[in-house]
C-alpha positions as CSV (number, residue, x, y, z in Angstrom):
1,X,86.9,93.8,90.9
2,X,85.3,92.5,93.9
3,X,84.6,88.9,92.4
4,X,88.1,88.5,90.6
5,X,90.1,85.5,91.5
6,X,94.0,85.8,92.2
7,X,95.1,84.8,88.6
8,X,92.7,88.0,87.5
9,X,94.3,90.4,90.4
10,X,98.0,89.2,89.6
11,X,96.9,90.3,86.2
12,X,95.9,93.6,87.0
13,X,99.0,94.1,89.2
14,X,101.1,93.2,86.3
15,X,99.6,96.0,84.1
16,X,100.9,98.8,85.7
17,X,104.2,99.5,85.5
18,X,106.8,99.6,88.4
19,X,109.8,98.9,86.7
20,X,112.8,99.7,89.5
21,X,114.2,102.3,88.8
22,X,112.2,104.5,89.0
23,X,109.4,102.5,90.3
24,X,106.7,104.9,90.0
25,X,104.4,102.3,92.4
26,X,102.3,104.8,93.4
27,X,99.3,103.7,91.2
28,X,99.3,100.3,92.0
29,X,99.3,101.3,95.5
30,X,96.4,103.3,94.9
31,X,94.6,100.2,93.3
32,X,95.4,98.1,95.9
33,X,94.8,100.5,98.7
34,X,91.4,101.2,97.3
35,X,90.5,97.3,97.2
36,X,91.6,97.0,100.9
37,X,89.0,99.8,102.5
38,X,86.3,98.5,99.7
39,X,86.9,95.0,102.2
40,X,87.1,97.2,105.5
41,X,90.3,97.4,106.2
42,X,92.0,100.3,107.6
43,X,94.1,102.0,104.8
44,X,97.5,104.6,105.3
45,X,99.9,105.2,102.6
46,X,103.5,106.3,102.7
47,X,105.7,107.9,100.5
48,X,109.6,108.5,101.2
49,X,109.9,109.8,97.4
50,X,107.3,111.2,94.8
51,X,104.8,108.3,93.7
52,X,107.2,106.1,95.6
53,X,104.4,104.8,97.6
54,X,103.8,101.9,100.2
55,X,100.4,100.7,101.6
56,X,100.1,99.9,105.4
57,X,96.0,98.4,106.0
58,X,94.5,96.9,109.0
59,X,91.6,94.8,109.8
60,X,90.7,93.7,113.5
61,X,93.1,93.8,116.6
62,X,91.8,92.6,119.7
63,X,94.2,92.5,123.3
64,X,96.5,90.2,124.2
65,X,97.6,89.2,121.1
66,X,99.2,91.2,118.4
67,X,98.1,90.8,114.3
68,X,99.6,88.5,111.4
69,X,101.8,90.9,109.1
70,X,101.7,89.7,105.5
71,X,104.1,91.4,103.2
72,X,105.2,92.0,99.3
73,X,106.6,94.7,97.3
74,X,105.6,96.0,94.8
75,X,108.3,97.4,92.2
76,X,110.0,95.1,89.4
77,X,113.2,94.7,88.1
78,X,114.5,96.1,84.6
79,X,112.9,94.3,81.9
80,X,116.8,93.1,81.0
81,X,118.6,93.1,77.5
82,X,117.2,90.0,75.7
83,X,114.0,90.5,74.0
84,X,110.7,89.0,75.1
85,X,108.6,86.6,73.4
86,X,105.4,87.8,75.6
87,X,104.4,91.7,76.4
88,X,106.0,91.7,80.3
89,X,102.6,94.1,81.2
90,X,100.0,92.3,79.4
91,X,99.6,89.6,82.1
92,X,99.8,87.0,78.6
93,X,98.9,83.3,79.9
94,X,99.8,80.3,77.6
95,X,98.7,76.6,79.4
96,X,99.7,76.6,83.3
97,X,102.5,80.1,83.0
98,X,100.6,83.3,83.1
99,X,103.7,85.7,81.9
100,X,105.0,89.3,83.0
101,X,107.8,90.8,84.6
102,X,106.8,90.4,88.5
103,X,104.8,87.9,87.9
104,X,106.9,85.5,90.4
105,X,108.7,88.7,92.0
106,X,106.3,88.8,93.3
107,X,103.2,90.4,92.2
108,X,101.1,86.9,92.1
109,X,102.6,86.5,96.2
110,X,100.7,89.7,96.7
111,X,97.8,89.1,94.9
112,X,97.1,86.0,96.9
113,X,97.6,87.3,100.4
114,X,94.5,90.4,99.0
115,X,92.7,87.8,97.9
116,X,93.1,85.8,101.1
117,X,92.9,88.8,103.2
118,X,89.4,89.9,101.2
119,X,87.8,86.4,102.9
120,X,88.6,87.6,106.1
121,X,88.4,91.3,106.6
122,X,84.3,90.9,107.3
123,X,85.9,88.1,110.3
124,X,88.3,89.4,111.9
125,X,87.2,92.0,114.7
126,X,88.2,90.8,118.1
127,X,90.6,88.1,116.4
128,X,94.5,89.6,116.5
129,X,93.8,90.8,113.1
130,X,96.0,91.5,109.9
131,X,98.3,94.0,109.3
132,X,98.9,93.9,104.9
133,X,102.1,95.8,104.3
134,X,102.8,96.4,100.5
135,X,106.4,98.2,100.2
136,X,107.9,100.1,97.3
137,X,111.3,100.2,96.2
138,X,112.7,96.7,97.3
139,X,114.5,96.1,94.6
140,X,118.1,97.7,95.1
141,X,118.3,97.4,98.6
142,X,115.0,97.4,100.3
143,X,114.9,101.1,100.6
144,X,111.1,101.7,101.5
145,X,110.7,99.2,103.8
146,X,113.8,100.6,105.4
147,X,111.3,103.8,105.5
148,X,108.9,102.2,107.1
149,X,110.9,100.4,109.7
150,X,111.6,104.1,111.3
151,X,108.1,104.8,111.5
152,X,107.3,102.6,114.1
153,X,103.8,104.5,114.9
154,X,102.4,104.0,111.5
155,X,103.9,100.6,111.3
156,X,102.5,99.6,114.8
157,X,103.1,96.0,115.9
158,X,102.9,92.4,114.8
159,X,103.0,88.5,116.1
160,X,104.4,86.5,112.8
161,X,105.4,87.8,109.4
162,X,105.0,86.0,106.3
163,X,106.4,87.4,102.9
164,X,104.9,86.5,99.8
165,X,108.4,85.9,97.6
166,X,108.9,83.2,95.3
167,X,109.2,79.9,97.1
168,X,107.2,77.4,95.2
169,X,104.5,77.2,98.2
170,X,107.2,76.3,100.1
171,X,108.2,77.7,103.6
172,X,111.0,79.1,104.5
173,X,112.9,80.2,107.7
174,X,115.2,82.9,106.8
175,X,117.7,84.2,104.5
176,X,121.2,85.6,104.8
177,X,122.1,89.1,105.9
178,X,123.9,91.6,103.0
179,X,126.1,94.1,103.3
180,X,127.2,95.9,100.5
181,X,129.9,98.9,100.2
182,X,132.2,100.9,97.4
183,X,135.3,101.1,98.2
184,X,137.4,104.4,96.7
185,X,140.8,104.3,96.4
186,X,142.9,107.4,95.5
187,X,146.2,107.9,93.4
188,X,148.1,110.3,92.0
189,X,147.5,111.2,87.6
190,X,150.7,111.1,85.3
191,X,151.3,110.7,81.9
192,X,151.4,107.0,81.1
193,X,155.1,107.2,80.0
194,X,156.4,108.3,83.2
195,X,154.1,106.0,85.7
196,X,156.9,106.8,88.2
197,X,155.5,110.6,88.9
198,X,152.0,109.1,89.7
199,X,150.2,107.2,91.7
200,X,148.1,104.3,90.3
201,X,145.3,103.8,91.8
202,X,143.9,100.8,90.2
203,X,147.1,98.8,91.6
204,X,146.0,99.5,94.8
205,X,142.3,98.4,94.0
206,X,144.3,95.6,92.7
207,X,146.0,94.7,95.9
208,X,143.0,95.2,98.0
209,X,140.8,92.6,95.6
210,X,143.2,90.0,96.8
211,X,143.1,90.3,99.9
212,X,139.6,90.2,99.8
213,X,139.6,87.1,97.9
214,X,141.7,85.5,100.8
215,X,139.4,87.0,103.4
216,X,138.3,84.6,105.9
217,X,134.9,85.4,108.2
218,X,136.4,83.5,111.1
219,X,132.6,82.4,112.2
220,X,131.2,78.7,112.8
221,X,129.2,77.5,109.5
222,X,125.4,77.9,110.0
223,X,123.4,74.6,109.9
224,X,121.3,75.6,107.5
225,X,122.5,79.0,105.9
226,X,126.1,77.6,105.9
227,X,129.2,80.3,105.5
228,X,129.0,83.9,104.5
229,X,130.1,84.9,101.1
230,X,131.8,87.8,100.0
231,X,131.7,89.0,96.0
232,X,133.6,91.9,94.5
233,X,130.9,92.3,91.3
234,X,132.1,95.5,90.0
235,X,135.6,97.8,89.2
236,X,136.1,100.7,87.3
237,X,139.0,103.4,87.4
238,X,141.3,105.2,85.0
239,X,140.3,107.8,81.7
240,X,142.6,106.6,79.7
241,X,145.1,104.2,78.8
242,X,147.6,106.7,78.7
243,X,147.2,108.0,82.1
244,X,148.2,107.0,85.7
245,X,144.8,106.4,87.4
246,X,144.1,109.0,90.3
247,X,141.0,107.0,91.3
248,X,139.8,103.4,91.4
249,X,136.5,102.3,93.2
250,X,135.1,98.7,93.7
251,X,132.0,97.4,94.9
252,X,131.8,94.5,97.0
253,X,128.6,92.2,97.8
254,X,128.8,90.1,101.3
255,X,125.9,87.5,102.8
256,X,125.6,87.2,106.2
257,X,124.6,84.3,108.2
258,X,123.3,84.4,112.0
259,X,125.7,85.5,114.4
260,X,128.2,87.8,112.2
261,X,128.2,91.3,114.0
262,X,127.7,93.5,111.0
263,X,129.4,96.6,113.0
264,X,132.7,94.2,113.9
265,X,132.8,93.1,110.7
266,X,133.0,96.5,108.9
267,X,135.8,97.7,111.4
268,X,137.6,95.1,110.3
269,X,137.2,95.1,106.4
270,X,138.0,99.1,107.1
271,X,141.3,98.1,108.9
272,X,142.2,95.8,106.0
273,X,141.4,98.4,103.5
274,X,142.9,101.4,105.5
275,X,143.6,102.7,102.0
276,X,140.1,102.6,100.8
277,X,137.1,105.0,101.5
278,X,134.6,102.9,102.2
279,X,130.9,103.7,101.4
280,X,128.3,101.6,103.0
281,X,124.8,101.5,101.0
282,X,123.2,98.5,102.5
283,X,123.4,96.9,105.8
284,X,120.5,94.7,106.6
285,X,121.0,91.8,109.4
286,X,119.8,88.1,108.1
287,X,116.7,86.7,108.6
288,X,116.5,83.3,110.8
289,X,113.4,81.5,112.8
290,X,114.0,78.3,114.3
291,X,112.2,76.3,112.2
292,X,110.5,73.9,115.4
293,X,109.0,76.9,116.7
294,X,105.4,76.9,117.0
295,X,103.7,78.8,114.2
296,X,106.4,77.6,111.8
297,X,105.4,74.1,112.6
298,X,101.4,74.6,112.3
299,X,102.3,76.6,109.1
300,X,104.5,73.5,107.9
301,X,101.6,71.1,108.4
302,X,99.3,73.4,106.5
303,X,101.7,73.4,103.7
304,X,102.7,70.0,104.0
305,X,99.0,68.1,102.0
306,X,99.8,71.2,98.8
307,X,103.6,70.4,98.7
308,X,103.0,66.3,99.0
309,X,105.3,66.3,101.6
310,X,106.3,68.2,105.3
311,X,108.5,70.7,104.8
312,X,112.3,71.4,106.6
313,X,114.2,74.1,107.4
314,X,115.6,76.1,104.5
315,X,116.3,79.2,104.0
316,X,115.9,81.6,100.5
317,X,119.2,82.6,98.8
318,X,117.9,86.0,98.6
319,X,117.3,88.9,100.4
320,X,114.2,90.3,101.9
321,X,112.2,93.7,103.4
322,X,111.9,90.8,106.4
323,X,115.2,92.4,108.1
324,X,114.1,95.9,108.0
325,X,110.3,95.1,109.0
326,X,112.1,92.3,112.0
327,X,113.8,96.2,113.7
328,X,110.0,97.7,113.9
329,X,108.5,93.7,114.5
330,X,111.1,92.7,116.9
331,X,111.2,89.0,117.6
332,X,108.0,88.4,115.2
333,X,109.0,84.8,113.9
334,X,108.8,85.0,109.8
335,X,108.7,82.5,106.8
336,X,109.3,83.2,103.2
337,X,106.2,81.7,101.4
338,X,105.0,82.3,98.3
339,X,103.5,81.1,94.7
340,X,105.7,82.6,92.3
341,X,109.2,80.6,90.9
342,X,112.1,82.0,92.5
343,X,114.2,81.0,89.2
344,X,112.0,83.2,86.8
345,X,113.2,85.9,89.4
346,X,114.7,89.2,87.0
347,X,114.4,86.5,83.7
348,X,113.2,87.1,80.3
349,X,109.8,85.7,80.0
350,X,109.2,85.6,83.6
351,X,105.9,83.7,84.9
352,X,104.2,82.1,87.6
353,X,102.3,78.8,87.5
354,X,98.6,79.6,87.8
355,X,97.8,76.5,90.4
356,X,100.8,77.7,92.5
357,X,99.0,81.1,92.9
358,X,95.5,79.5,93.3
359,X,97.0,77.4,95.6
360,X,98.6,80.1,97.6
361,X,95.8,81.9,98.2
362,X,94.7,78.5,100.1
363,X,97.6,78.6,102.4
364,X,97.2,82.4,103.3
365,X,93.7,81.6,103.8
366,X,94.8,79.1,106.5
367,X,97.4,80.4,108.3
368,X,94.7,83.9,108.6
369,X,92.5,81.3,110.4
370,X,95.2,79.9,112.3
371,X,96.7,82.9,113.5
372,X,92.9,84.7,114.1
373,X,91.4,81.7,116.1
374,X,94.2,80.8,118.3
């Protein structure tokens, strides 16, 4: 594998199977882990689950400067309902696309930054170094990074994160925060002929949708991120339509922007759904670098000869394992770069454009030397 290009790696990443849930990343870890101290880097693995495995490698370090964290997951999303025209683990390429599921999320963004890293790792002792950190399990709330953000001894430190999601080649400062809860609401069961000895419990779900609906943030619209956004995306309640409802539950999907105290804001959705149990499953703050900060600028300009044009602030629509890896990397200014196409994201027939990976691995390769030789 040592002479393989990134079209060839992204391939090889494609053929094992990390379909989220259950993920099962283990092996790929082991493949990729095994690449990484076959270059000389430094090579830990961490598991919060059985074969639920992350990869933390290291290469250089020198004083005074800490190393360049480059960052992908991974798992893959569900292969969906709608049948596929290509086999989503063969790594099938037709013209420009090579096809599978995590090809653009985002197995081709992590090929690139190995194959980048793999020019380097012979270069980099007494330069600040790279610190590779593959995750499992981001998918469905970016539960191993999470893992590895409370292991701040394995994790150790880092100057500048990139993450290798789907972009188009094109760098980005930051993303909105999530929060995302059930709320339970309880009732009282009847017979369905006599819904005056109950309780219904879906009306009160009912009433607490709308209020959500009307719910106003109260917080200054980002330049760039613009408002936060809450979506109730599921409901379910009742056994039977001849039954009062005892319980009703709702889940409820909000994106932060900069500046929205997560902690305030769930006192006050509690206050307005004093009713409601609420049950919190993820709470990650958003992701924001301002964009005429140093390194983003110098990574701008590398981008800007690949992308035809200098880039501006934007920001990705999705989340990242950038807000957990940010509480262990505290202040580390981050961009969201990489090859794959953030619409193929959980499609049918998902693939990446070949040049965009090739040319990835460019860009990685550049901001390594940028980062090492300053």
């Amino acid at each position: 594998m040592a002479g393989q290009d990134a079209v060839s790696l992204t391939r090889s990443l494609l053929r094992f199977d990390t379909v989220n849930p259950p993920g099962r990343e283990r092996d790929c870890a082991q493949m990729a882990g095994q690449l990484l101290e076959s270059w000389g880097f430094s090579v830990r693995f961490s598991e919060f689950e059985k074969d639920r495995t992350s990869v933390i490698a290291r290469a250089g370090g020198a004083d005074g400067k800490p190393p360049l964290c480059l960052t992908g997951h991974l798992d893959v999303v569900p292969l969906g309902t709608r049948k596929w025209s290509k086999d989503p683990f063969a790594g099938e390429m037709d013209g420009d696309r090579l096809f599978g599921r995590g090809s653009s999320d985002m197995k081709a963004g992590v090929a690139a930054m190995l194959i980048a890293a793999r020019k380097f790792s012979k270069h980099l002792n007494n330069t600040a170094g790279i610190v590779m950190v593959l995750t499992a399990a981001e998918e469905g709330g970016c539960v191993g990074s999470r893992h590895l953000a409370a292991l701040p001894e394995l994790m150790g430190k880092a100057g500048a994160i990139v993450v290798g999601e789907p972009t188009s080649n094109y760098p980005l400062v930051g993303h909105k925060g999530s929060i995302k809860f059930h709320a339970a609401f309880s009732g009282v069961s009847a017979h369905g002929s006599m819904p005056q000895l109950g309780v219904n419990a879906i009306y009160k779900a009912a009433k607490a949708i709308a209020k959500l609906e009307e719910f106003q943030f109260g917080v200054p619209e980002h330049a760039t991120m613009g408002l936060p956004t809450m979506n109730v995306g599921t409901i379910e309640g009742g056994s039977g339509v001849n039954l009062v409802p005892d319980l009703a539950k709702i889940g409820v999907d909000i994106r932060t922007v900069p500046g929205v105290d997560h902690e305030a804001l769930l006192l006050q959705l509690r206050t307005l759904l004093k009713e409601a149990e609420l049950t919190v499953f993820a709470d990650s703050q958003s992701v924001w670098t301002e964009p005429d900060e140093a390194w983003v600028q110098r990574v701008f300009e590398i981008c800007r000869p690949i992308l035809k044009e200098k880039p501006v602030a934007r920001t990705a629509p999705y989340m990242t394992d950038a807000a957990n890896l940010r509480k262990v990397y505290a202040g580390a200014p981050t961009l969201v770069l990489g090859p794959g196409e953030a619409a193929m994201a959980h499609q049918t027939d998902e693939y990446c454009n070949m040049e965009r990976i090739r040319q990835s691995v460019q860009i990685y390769e550049e901001i390594i030397q940028d980062w090492c030789s300053a």
